[in-house]
Biopython code that builds the backbone (N, CA, C, O; Angstrom):
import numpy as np
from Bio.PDB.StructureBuilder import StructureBuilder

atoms = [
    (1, "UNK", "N", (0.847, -1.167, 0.000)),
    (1, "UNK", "CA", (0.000, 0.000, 0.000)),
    (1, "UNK", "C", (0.893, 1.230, 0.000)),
    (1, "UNK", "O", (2.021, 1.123, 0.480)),
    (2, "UNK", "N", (0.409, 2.587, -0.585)),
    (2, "UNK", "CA", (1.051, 3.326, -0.706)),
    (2, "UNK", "C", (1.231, 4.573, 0.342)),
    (2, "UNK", "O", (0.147, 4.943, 0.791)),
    (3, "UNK", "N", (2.226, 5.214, 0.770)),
    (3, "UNK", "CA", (1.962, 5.959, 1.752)),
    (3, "UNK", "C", (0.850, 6.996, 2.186)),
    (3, "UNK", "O", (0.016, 7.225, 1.310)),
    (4, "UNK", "N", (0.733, 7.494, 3.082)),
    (4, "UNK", "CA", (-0.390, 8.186, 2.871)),
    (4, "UNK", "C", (-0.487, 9.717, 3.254)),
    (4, "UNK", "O", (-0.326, 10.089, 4.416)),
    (5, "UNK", "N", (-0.694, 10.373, 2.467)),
    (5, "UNK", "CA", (-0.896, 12.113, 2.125)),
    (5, "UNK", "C", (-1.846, 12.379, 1.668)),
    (5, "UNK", "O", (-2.493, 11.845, 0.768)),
    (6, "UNK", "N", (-2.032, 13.351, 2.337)),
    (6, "UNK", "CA", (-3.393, 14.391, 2.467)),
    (6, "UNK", "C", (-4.973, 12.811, 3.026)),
    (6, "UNK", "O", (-5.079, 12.076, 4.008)),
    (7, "UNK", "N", (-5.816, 13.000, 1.773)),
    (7, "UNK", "CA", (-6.781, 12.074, 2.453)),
    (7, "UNK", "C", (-6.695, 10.845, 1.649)),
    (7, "UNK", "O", (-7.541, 9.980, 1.875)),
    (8, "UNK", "N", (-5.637, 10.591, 0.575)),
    (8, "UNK", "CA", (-5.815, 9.319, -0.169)),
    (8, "UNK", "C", (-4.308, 9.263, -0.387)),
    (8, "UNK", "O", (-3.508, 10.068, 0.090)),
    (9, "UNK", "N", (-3.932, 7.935, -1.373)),
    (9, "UNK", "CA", (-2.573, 7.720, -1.007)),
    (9, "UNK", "C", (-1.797, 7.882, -2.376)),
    (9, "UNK", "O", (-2.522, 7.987, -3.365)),
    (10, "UNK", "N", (-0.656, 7.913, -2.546)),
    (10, "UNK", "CA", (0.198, 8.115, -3.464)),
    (10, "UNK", "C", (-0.260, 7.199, -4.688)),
    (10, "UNK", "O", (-0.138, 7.555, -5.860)),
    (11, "UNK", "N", (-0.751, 6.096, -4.323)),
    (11, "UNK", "CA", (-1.511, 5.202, -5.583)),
    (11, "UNK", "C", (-2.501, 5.474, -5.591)),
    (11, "UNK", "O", (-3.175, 4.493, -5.904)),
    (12, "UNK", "N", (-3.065, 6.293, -5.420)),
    (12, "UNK", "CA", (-4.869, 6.803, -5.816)),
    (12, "UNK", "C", (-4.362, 7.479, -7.030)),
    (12, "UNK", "O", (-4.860, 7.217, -8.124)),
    (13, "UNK", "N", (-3.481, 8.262, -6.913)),
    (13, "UNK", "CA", (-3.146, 9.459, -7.931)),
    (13, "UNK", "C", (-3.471, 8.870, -9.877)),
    (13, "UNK", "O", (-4.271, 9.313, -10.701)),
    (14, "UNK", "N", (-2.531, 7.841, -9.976)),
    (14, "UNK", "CA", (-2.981, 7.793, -11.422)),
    (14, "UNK", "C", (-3.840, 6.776, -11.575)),
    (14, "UNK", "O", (-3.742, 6.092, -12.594)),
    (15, "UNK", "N", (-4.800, 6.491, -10.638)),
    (15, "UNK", "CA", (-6.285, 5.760, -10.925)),
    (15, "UNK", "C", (-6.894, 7.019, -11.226)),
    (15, "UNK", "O", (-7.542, 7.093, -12.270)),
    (16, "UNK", "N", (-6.766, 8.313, -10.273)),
    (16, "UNK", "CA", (-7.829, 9.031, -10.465)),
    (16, "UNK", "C", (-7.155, 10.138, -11.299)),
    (16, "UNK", "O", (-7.475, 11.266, -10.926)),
    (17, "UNK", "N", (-6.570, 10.105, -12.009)),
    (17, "UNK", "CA", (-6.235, 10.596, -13.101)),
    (17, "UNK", "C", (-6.750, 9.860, -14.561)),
    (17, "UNK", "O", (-7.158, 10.508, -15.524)),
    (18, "UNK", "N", (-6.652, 8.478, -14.521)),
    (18, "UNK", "CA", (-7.430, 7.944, -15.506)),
    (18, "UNK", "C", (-8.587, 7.947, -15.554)),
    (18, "UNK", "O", (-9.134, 8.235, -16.619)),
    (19, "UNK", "N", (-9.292, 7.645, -14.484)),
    (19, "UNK", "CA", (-10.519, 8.221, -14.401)),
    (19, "UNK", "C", (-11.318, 9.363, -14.729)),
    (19, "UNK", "O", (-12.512, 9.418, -15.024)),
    (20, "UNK", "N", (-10.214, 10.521, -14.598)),
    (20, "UNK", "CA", (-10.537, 11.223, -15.127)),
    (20, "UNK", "C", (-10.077, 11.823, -16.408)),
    (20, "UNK", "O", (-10.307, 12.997, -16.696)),
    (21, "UNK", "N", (-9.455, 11.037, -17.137)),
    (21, "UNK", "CA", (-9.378, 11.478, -18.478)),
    (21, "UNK", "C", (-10.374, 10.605, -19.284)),
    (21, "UNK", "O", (-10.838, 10.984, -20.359)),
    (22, "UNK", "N", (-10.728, 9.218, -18.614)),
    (22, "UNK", "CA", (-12.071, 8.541, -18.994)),
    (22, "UNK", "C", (-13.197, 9.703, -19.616)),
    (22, "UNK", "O", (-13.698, 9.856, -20.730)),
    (23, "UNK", "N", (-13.348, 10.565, -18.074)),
    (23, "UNK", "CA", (-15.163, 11.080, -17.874)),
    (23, "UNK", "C", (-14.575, 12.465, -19.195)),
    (23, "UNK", "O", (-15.418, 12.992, -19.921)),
    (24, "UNK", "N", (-13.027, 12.864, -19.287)),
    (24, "UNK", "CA", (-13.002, 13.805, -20.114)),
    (24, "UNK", "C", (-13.412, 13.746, -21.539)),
    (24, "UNK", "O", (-13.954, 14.559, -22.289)),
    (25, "UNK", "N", (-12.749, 11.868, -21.752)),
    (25, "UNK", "CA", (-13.036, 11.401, -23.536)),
    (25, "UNK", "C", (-14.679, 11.732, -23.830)),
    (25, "UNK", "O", (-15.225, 12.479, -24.642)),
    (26, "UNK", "N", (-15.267, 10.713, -22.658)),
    (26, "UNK", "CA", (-16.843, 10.774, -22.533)),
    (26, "UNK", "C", (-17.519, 11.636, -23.126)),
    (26, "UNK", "O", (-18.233, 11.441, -24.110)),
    (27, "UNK", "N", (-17.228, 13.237, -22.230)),
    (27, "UNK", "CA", (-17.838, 13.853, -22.390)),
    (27, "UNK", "C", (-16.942, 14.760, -23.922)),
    (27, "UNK", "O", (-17.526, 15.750, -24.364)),
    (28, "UNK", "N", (-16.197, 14.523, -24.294)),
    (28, "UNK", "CA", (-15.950, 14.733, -25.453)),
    (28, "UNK", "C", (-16.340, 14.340, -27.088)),
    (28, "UNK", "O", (-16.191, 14.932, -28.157)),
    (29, "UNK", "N", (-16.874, 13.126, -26.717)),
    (29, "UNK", "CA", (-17.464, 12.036, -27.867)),
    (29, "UNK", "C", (-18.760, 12.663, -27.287)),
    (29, "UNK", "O", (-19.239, 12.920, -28.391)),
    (30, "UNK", "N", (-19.788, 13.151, -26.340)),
    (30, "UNK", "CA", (-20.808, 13.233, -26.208)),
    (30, "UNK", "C", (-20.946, 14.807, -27.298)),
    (30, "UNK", "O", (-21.877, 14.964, -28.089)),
    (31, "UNK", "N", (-19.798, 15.843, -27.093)),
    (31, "UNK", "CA", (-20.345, 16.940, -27.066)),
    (31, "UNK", "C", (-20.151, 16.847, -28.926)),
    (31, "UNK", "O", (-20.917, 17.588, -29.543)),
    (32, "UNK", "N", (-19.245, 16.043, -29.715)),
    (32, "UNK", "CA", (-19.286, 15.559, -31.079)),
    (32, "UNK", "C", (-20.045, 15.112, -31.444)),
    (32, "UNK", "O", (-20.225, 15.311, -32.645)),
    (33, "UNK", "N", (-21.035, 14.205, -30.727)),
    (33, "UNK", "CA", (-22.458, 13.190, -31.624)),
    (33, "UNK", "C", (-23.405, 14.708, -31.310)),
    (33, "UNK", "O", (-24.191, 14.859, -32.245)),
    (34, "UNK", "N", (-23.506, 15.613, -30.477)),
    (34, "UNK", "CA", (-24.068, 16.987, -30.133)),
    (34, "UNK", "C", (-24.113, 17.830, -31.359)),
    (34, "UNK", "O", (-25.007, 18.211, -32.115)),
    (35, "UNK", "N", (-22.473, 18.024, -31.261)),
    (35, "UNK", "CA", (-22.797, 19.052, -32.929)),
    (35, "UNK", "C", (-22.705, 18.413, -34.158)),
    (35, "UNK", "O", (-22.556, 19.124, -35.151)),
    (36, "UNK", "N", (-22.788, 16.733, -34.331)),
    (36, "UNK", "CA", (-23.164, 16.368, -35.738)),
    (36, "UNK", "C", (-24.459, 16.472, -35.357)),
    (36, "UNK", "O", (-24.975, 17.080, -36.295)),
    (37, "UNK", "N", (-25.434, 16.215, -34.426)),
    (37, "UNK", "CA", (-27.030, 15.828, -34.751)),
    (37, "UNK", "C", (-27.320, 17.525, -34.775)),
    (37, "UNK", "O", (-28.499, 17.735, -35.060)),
    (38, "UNK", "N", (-26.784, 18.385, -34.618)),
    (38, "UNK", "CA", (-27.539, 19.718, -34.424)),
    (38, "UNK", "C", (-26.663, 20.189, -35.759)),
    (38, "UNK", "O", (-26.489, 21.403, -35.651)),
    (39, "UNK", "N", (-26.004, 19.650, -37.061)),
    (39, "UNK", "CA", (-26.011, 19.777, -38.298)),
    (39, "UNK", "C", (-26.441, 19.459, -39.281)),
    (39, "UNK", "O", (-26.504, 20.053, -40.357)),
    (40, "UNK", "N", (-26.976, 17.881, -38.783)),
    (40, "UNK", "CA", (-28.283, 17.645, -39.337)),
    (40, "UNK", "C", (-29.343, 18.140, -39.336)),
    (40, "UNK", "O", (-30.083, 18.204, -40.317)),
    (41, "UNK", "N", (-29.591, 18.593, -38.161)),
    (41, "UNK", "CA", (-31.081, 19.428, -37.899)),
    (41, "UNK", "C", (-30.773, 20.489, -38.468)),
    (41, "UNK", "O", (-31.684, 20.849, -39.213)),
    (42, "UNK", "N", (-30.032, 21.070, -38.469)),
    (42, "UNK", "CA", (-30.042, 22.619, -39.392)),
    (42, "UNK", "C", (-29.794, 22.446, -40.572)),
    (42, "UNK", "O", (-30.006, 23.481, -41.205)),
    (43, "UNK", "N", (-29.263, 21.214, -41.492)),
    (43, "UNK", "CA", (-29.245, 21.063, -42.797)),
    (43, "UNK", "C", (-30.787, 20.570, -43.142)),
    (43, "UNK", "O", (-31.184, 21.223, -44.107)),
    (44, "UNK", "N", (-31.694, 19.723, -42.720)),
    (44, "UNK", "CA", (-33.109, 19.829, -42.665)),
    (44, "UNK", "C", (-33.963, 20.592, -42.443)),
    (44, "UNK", "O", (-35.072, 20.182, -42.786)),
    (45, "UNK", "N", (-33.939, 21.586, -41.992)),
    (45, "UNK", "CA", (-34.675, 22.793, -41.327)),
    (45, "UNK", "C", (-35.410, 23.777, -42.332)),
    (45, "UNK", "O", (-36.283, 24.636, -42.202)),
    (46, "UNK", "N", (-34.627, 23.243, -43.452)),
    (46, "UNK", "CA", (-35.354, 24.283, -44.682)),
    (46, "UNK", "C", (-36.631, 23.152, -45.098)),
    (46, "UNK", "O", (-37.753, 23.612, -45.307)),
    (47, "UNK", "N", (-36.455, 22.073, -45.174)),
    (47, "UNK", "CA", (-37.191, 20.619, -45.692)),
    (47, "UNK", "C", (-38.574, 21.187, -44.418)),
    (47, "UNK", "O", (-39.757, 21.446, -44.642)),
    (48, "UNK", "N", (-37.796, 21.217, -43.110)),
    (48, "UNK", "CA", (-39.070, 20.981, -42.031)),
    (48, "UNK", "C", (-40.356, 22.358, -42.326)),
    (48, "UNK", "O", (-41.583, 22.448, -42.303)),
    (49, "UNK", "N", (-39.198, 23.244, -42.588)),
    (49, "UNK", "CA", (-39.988, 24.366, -42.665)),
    (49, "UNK", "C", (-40.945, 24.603, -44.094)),
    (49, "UNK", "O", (-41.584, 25.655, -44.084)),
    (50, "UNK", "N", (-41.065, 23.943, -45.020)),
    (50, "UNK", "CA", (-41.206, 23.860, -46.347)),
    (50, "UNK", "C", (-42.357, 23.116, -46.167)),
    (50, "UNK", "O", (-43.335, 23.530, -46.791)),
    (51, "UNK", "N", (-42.527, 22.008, -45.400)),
    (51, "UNK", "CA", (-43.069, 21.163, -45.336)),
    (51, "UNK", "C", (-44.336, 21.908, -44.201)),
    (51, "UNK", "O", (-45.487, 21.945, -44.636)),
    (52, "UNK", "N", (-44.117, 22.360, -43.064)),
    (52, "UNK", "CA", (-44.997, 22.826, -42.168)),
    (52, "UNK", "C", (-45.879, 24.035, -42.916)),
    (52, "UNK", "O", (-47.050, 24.297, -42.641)),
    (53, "UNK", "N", (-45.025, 24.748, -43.970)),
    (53, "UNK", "CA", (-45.770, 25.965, -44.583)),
    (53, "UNK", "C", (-46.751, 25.297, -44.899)),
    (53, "UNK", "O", (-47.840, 25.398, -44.334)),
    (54, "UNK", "N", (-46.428, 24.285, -46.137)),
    (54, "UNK", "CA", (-47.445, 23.866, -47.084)),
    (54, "UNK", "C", (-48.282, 22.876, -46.027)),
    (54, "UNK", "O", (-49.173, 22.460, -46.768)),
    (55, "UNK", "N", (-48.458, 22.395, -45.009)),
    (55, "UNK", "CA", (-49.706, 22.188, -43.835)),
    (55, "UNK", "C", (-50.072, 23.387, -43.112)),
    (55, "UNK", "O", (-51.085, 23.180, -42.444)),
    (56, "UNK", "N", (-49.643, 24.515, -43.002)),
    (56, "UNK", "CA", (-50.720, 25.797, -42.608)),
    (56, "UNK", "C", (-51.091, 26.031, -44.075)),
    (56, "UNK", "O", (-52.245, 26.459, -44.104)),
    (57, "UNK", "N", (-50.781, 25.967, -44.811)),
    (57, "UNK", "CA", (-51.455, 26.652, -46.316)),
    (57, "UNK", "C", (-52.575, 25.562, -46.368)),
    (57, "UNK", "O", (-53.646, 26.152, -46.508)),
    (58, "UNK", "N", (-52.694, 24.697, -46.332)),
    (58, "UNK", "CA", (-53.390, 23.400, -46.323)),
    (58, "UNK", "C", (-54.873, 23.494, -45.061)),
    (58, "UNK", "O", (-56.092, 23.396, -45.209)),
    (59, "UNK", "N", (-53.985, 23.728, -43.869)),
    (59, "UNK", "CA", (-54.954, 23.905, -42.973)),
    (59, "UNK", "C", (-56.136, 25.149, -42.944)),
    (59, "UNK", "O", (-57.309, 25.197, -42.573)),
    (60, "UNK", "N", (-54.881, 26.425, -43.724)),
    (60, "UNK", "CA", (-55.789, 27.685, -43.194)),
    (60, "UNK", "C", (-56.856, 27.798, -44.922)),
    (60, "UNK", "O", (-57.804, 28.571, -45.059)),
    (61, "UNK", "N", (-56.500, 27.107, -45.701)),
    (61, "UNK", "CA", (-57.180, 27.679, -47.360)),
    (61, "UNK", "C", (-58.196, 26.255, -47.085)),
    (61, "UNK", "O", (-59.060, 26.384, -47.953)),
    (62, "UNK", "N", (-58.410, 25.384, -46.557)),
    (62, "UNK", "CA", (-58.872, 24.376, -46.864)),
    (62, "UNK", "C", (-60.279, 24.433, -46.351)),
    (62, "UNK", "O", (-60.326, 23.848, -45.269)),
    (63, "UNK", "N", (-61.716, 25.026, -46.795)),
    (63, "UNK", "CA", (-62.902, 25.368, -46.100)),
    (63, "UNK", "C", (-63.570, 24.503, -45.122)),
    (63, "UNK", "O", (-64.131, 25.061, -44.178)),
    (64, "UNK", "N", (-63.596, 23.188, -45.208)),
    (64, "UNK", "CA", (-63.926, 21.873, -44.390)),
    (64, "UNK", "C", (-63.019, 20.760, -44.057)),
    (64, "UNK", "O", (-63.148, 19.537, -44.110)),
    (65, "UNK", "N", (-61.673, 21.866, -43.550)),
    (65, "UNK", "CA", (-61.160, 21.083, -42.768)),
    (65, "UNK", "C", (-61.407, 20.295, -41.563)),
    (65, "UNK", "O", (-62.088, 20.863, -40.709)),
    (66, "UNK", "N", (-60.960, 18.985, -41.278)),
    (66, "UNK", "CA", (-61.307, 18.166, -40.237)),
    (66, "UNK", "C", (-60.841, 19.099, -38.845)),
    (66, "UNK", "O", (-59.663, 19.414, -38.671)),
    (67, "UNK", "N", (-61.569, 19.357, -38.212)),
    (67, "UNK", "CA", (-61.253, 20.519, -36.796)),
    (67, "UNK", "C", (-60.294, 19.444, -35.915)),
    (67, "UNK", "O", (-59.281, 19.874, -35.363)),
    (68, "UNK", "N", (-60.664, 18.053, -35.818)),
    (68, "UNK", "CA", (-59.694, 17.657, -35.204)),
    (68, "UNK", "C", (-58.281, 17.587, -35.572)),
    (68, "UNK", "O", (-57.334, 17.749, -34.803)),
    (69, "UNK", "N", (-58.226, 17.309, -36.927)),
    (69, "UNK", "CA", (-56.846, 17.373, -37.607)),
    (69, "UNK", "C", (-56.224, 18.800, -37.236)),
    (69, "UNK", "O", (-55.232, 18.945, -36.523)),
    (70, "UNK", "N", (-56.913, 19.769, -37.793)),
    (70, "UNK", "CA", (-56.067, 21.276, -37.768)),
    (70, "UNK", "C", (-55.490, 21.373, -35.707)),
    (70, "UNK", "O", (-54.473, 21.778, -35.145)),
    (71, "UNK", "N", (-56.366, 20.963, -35.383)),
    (71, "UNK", "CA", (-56.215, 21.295, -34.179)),
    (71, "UNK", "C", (-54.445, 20.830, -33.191)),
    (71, "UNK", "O", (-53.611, 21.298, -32.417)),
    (72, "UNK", "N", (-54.905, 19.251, -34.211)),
    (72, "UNK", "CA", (-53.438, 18.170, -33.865)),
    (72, "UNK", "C", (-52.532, 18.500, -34.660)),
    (72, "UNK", "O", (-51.453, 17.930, -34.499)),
    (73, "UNK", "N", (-52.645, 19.491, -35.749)),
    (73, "UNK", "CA", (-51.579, 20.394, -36.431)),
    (73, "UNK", "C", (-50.872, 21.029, -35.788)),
    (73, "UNK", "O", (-49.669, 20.837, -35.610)),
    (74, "UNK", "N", (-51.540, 21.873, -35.355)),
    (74, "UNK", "CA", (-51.043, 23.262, -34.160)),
    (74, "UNK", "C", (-50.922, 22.837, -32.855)),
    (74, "UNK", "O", (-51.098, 23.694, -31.988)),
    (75, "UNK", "N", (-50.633, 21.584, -32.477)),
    (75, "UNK", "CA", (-50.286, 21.102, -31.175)),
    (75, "UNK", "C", (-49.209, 20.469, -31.641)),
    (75, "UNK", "O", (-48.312, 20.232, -30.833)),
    (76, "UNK", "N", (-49.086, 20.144, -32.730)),
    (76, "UNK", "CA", (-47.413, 19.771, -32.839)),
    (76, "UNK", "C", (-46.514, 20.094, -34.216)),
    (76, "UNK", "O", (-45.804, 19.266, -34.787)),
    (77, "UNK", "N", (-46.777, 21.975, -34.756)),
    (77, "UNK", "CA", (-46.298, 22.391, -35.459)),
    (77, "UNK", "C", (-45.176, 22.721, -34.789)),
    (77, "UNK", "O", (-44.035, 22.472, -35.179)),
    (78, "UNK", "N", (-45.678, 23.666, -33.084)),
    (78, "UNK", "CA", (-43.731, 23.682, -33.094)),
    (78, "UNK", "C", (-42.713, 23.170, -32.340)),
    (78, "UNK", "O", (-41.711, 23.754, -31.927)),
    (79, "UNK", "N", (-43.177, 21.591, -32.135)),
    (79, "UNK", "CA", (-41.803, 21.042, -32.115)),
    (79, "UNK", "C", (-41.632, 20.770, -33.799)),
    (79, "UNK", "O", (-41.004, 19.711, -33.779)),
    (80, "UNK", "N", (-41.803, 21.071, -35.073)),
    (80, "UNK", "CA", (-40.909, 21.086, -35.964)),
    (80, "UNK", "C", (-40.182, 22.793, -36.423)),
    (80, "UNK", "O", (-39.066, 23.005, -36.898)),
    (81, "UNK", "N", (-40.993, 23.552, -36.164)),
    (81, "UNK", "CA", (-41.018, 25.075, -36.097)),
    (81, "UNK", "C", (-41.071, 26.120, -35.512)),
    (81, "UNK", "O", (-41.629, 27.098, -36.009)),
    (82, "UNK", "N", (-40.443, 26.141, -34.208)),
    (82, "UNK", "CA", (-40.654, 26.649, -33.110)),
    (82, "UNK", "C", (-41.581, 28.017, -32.867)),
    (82, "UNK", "O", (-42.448, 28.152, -32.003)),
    (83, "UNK", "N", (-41.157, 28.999, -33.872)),
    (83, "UNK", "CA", (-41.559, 30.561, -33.654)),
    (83, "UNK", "C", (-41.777, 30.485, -35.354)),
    (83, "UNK", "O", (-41.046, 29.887, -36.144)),
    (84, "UNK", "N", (-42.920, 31.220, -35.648)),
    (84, "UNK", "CA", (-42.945, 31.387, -37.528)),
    (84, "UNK", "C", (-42.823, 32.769, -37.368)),
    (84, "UNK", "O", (-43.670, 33.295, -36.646)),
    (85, "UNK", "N", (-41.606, 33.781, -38.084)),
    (85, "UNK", "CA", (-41.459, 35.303, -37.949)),
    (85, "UNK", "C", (-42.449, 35.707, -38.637)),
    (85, "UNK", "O", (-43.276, 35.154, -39.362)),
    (86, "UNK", "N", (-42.168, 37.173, -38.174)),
    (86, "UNK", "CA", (-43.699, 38.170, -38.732)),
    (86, "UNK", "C", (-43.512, 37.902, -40.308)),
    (86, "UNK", "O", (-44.687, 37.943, -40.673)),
    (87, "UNK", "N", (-42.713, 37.642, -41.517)),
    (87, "UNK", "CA", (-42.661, 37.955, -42.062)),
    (87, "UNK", "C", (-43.405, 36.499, -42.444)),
    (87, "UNK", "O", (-44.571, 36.407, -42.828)),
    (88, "UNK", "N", (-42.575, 35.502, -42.275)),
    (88, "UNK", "CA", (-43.316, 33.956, -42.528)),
    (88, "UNK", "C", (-45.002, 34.154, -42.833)),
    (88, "UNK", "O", (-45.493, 34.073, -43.959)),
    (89, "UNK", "N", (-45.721, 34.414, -41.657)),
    (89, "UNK", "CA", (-47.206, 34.672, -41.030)),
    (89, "UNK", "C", (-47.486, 35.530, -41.999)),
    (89, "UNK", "O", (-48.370, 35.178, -42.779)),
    (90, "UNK", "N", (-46.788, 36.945, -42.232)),
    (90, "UNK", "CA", (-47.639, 37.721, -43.400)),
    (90, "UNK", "C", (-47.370, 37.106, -44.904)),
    (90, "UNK", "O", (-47.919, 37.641, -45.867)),
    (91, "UNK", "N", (-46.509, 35.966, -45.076)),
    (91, "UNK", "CA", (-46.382, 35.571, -46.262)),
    (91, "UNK", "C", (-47.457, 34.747, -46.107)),
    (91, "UNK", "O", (-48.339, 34.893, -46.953)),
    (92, "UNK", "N", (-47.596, 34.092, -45.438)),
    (92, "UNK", "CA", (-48.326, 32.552, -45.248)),
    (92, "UNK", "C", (-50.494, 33.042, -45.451)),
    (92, "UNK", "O", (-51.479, 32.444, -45.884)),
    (93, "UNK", "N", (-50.221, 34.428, -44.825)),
    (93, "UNK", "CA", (-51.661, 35.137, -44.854)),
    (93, "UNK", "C", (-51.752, 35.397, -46.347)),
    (93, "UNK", "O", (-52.945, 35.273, -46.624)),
    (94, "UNK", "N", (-51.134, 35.669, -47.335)),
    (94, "UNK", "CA", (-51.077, 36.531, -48.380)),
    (94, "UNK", "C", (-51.186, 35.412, -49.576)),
    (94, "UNK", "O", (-51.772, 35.605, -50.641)),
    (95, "UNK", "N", (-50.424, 34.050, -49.149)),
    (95, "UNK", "CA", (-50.650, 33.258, -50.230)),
    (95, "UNK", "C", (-52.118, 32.659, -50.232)),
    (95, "UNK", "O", (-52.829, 32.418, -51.208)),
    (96, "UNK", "N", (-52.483, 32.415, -48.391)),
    (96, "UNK", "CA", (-53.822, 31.497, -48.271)),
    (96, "UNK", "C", (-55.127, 32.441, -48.960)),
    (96, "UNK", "O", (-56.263, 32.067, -49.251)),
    (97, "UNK", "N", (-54.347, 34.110, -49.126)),
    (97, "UNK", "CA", (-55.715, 35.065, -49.191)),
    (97, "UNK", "C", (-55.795, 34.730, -51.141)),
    (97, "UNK", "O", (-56.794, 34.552, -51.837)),
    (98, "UNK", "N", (-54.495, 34.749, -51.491)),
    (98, "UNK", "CA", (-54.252, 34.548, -53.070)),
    (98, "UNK", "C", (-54.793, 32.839, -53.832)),
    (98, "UNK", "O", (-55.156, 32.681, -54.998)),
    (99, "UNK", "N", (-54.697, 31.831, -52.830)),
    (99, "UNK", "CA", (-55.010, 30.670, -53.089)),
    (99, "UNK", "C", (-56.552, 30.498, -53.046)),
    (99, "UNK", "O", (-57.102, 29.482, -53.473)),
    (100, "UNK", "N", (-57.268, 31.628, -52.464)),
    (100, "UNK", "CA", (-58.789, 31.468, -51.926)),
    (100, "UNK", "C", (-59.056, 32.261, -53.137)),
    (100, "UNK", "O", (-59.797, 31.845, -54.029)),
    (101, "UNK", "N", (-58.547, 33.230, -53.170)),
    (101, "UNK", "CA", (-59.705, 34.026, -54.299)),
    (101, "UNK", "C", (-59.694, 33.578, -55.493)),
    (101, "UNK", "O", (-60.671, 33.577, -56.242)),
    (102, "UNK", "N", (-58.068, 32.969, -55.883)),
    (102, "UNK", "CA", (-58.002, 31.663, -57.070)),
    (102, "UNK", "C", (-58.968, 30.983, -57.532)),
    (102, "UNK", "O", (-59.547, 31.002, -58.619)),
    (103, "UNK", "N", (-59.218, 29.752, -55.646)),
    (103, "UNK", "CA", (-60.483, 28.735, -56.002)),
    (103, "UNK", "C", (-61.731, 29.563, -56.209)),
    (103, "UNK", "O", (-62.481, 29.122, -57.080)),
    (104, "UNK", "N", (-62.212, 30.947, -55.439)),
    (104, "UNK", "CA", (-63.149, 31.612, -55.607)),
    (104, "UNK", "C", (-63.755, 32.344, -57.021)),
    (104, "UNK", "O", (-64.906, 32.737, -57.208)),
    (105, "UNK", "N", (-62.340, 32.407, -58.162)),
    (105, "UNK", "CA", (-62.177, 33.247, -59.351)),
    (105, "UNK", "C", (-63.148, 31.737, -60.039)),
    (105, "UNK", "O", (-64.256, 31.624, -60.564)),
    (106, "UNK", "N", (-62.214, 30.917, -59.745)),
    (106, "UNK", "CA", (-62.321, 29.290, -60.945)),
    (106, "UNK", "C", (-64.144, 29.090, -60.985)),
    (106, "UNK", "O", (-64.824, 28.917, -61.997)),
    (107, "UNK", "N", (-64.531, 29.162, -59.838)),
    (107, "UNK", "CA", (-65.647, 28.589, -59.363)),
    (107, "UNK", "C", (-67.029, 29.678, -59.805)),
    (107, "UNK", "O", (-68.208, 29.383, -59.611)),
    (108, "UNK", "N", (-66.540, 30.963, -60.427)),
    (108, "UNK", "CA", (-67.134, 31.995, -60.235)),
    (108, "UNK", "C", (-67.647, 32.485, -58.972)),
    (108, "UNK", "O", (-68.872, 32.583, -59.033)),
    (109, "UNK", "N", (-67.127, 32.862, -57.743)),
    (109, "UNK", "CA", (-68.197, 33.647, -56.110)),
    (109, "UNK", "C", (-67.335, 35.059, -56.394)),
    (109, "UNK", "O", (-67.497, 36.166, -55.880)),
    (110, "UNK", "N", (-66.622, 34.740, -57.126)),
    (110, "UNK", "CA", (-65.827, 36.896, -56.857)),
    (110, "UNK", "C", (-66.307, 37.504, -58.485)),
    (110, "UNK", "O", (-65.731, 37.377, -59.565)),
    (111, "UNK", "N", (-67.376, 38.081, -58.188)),
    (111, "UNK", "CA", (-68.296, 38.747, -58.946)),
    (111, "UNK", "C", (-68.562, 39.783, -58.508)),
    (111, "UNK", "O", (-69.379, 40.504, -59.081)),
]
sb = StructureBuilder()
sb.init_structure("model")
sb.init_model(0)
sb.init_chain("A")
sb.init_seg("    ")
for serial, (resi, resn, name, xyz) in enumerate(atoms, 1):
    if name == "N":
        sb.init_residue(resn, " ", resi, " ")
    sb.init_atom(name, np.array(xyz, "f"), 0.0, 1.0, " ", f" {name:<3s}", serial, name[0])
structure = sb.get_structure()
């Protein structure tokens, strides 16, 4: 056994040195699988967002939509989209107002 200083002994030292270059690798390989999955998510993010437009364009132009569906839309639009900016929302208003008066032109009601 090894002598003893302070509260542990001269052979504690490079156990707990490996040990702790262990928890250092660890958390080093953790914080790498971290920023590949959060480069994936931001190389998808245009796909997610592309995709959520065209289900509010869907939800808000669509006259007899299923209320339960739209509803389970907007309960889990933003975990894919967190915040839609002002500008998104006034685009997203402007196409559903342009897509309505479209079906409204085709059908003849905008007279």
């Amino acid at each position: 056994m090894g002598r003893m200083v302070g509260i542990g002994t001269v052979n504690d030292v490079p156990r707990a040195r490996a040990e702790h270059a262990a928890r250092m690798e660890e958390e080093s390989s953790l914080r790498r699988d971290l920023t590949a999955a959060k480069e994936v998510i931001a190389n998808h993010r245009d796909n997610f967002t592309f995709m959520a437009n065209i289900f509010d364009l869907m939800i808000e132009s669509t006259p007899n939509v299923n209320p339960t569906l739209a509803d389970r839309w907007l309960s889990l639009r933003p975990i894919f989209i967190p915040d839609r900016t002002p500008e998104e929302q006034a685009d997203l208003e402007q196409r559903a107002d342009e897509h309505s008066s479209d079906l409204f032109d085709k059908i003849n009601l905008n007279t």
